[in-house]
C-alpha positions in Angstrom: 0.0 0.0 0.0 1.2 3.3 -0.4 0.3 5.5 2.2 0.6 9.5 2.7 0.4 10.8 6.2 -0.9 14.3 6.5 0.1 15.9 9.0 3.0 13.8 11.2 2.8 15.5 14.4 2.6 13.0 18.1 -0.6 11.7 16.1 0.9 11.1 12.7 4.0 9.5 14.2 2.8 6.9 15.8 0.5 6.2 13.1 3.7 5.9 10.9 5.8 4.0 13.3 3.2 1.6 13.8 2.7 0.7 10.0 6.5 1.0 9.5 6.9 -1.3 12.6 4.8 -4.1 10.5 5.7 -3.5 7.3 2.3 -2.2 6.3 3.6 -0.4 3.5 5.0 -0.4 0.2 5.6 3.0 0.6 5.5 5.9 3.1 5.1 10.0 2.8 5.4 11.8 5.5 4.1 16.0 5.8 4.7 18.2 8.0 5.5 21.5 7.5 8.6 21.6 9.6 10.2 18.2 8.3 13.0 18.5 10.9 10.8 17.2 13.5 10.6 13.7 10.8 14.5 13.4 11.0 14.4 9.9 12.5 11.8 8.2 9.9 15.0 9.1 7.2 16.6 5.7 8.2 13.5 3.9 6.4 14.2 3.3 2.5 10.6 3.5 2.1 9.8 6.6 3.8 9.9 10.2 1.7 9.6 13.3 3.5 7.9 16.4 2.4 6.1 19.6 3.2 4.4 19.8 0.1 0.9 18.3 1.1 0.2 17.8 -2.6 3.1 15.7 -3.5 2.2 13.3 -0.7 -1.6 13.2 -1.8 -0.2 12.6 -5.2 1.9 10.1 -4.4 -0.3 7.9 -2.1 -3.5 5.7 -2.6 -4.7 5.8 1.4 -4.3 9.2 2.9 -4.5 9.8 6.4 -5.0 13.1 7.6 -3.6 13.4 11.0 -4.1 17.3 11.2 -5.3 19.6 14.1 -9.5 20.0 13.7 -8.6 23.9 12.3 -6.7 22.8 10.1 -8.2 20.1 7.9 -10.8 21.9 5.8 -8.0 24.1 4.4 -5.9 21.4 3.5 -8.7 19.4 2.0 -9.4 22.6 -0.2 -5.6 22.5 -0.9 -5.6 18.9 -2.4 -8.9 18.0 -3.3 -8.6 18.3 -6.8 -5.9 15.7 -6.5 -8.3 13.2 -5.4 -8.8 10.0 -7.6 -11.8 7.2 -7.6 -8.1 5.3 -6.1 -7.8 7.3 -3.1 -8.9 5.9 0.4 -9.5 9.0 3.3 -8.8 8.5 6.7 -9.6 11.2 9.0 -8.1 11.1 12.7 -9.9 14.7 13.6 -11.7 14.5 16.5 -15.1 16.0 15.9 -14.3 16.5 11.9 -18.1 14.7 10.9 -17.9 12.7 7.2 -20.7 15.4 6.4 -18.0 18.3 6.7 -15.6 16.2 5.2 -18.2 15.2 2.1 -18.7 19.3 1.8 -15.7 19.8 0.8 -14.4 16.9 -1.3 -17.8 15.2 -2.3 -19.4 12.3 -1.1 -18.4 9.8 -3.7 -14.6 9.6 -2.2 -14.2 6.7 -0.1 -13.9 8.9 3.7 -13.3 6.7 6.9 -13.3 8.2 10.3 -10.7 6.6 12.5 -10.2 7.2 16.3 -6.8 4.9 17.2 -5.0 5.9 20.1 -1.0 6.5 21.4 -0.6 2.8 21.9 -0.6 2.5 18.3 3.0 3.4 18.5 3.9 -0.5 20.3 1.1 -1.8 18.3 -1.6 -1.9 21.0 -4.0 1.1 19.5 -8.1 0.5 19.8 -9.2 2.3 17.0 -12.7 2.9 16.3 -13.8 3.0 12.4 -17.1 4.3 10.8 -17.2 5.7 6.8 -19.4 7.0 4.5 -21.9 4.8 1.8 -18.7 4.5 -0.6 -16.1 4.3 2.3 -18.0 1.4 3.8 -16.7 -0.6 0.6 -13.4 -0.2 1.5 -13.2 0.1 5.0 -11.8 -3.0 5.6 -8.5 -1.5 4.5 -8.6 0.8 6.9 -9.4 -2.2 9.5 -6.5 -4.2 8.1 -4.2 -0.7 8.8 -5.0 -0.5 11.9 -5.4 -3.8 12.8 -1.3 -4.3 12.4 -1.1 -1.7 14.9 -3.7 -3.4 17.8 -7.5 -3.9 17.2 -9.6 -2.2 15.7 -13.7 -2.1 15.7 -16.6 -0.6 13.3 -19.0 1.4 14.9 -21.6 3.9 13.9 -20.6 7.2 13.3 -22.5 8.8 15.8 -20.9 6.6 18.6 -16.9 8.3 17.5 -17.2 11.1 20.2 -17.5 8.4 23.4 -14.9 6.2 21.5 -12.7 9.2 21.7 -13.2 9.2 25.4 -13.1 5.7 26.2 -9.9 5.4 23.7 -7.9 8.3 23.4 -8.7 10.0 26.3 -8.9 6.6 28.3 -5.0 5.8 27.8 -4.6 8.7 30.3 -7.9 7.6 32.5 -5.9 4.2 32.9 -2.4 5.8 33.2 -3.5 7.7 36.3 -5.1 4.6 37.4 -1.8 2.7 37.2 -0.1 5.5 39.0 -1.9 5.7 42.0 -2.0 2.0 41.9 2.2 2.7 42.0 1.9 5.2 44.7 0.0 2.8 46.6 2.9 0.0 46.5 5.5 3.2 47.1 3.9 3.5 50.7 4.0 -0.2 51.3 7.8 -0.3 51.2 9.0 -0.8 47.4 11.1 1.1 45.9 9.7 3.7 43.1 10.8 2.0 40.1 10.1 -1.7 41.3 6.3 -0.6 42.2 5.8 0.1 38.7 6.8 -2.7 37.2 5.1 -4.6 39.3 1.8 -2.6 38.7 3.0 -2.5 35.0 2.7 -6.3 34.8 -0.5 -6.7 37.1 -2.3 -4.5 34.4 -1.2 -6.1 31.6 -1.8 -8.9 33.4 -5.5 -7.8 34.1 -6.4 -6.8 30.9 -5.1 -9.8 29.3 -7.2 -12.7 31.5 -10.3 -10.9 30.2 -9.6 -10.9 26.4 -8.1 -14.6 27.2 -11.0 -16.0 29.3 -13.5 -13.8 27.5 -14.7 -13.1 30.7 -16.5 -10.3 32.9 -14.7 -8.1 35.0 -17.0 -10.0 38.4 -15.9 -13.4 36.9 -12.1 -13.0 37.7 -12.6 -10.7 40.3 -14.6 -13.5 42.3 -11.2 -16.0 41.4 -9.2 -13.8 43.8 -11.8 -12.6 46.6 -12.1 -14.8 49.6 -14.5 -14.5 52.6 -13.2 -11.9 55.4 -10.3 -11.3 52.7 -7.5 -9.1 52.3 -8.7 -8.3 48.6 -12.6 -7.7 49.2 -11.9 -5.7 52.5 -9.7 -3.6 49.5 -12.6 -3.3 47.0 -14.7 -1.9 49.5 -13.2 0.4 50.8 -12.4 1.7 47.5 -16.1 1.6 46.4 -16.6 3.3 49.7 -14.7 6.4 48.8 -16.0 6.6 45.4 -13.7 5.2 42.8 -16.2 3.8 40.6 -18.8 7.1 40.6 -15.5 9.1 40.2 -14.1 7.0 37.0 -17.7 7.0 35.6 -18.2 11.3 36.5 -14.7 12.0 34.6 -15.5 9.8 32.0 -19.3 11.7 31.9 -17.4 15.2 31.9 -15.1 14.0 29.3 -17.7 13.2 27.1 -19.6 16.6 28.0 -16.4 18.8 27.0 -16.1 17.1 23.6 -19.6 17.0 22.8 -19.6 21.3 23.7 -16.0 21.7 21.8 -17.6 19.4 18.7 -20.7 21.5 18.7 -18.5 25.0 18.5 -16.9 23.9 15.4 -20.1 23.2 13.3 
């Protein structure tokens, strides 16, 4: 495949060093317009870097646009009469609808919305996926894309503002859950750096009986709860002071803020 990235900020980055990571493409351009920051990705044969958002369009069959939300109309007026029946869109723009997207460029372009997160970077991104009529027909590239880079699901378009919360914004939901989770083990006596990787690992660990098993969250929390137990005297407590209510709240505000900053830029 040859794939333009437009825009290779933190986003764009790991996007590329994802795909690069599994050999997802035959070739690779990179913009930016200050290329200096894309120094490193000059060791890949593969990889052409450019400021020119033109040459990379015209150069690449699946374009993804990796651009702040203010951004993105302007550059799709800058390129859109590049566009072939060949090209595959992929929007990352938080709150950039396939309507606004279809103003500009028309709606018989295959346009996919994708929401992946940093993990795509170590190949562990969710991404969500939804398209327009024509995109549906070829989202499944996009779905093998990002699929080298984690998992990816298809969901309905109007469902990609709490799949930015749960996923994007949820890497840091769960990386200040695994910090206080270090903190904790800090006051019990180990030393900074062993706390986390022993939280690290108990995450990981976590996360990874549930996709194994299949199971609920209940299931495997019943497998290490015991009658007058260290673990459930734990759990309660921690129910007690309101870690649930206050994970669900932030997760309610977070969906609030990006439902009020989504409505702004219509």
């Amino acid at each position: 495949m040859k794939i333009g990235i437009i825009g290779t900020g933190n986003l764009g980055q790991s996007i590329a060093k994802g795909i690069l990571q599994t050999d997802g493409a035959t070739s690779m351009y990179l913009s930016k317009r200050n290329t200096a920051a894309l120094k490193s990705f000059e060791a890949f044969d593969k990889v052409h870097i450019t400021s020119d958002n033109r040459k990379a369009v015209a150069q690449s069959d699946i374009l993804i646009f990796a651009v702040q939300p203010a951004q993105f109309q302007d550059i799709l007026e800058e390129v859109k009469d590049l566009l072939t029946d060949k090209h595959v869109l992929i929007s990352t723009i938080t709150g950039f609808s396939i309507e606004k997207i279809e103003a500009v460029v028309g709606s018989a372009h295959f346009i996919v919305r994708a929401m992946p997160n940093t993990a795509i970077a170590v190949g562990q991104s969710m991404t969500c996926l939804c398209a327009n009529s024509p995109g549906e027909k070829r989202i499944s590239i996009a779905k093998a894309i990002f699929d080298r880079m984690g998992h990816s699901m298809i969901i309905a378009e109007s469902k990609m503002q709490a799949a930015t919360v749960i996923c994007a914004s949820g890497i840091a939901f769960w990386m200040r859950l695994i910090r206080a989770n270090t903190q904790g083990a800090v006051q019990l006596g180990f030393e900074a750096h062993n706390a986390l990787e022993l939280v690290v690992q108990t995450a990981l660990g976590a996360a990874s009986l549930l996709q194994e098993n299949q199971s609920h969250p209940e299931a495997e929390i019943d497998l290490v709860t015991t009658p007058q137990g260290c673990t459930i005297s734990g759990l309660n407590e921690m129910e007690h002071q309101g870690m649930s209510a206050a994970l669900i709240q932030g997760i309610q505000k977070s969906y609030e803020k990006i439902s009020h900053i989504t409505k702004n830029q219509l």
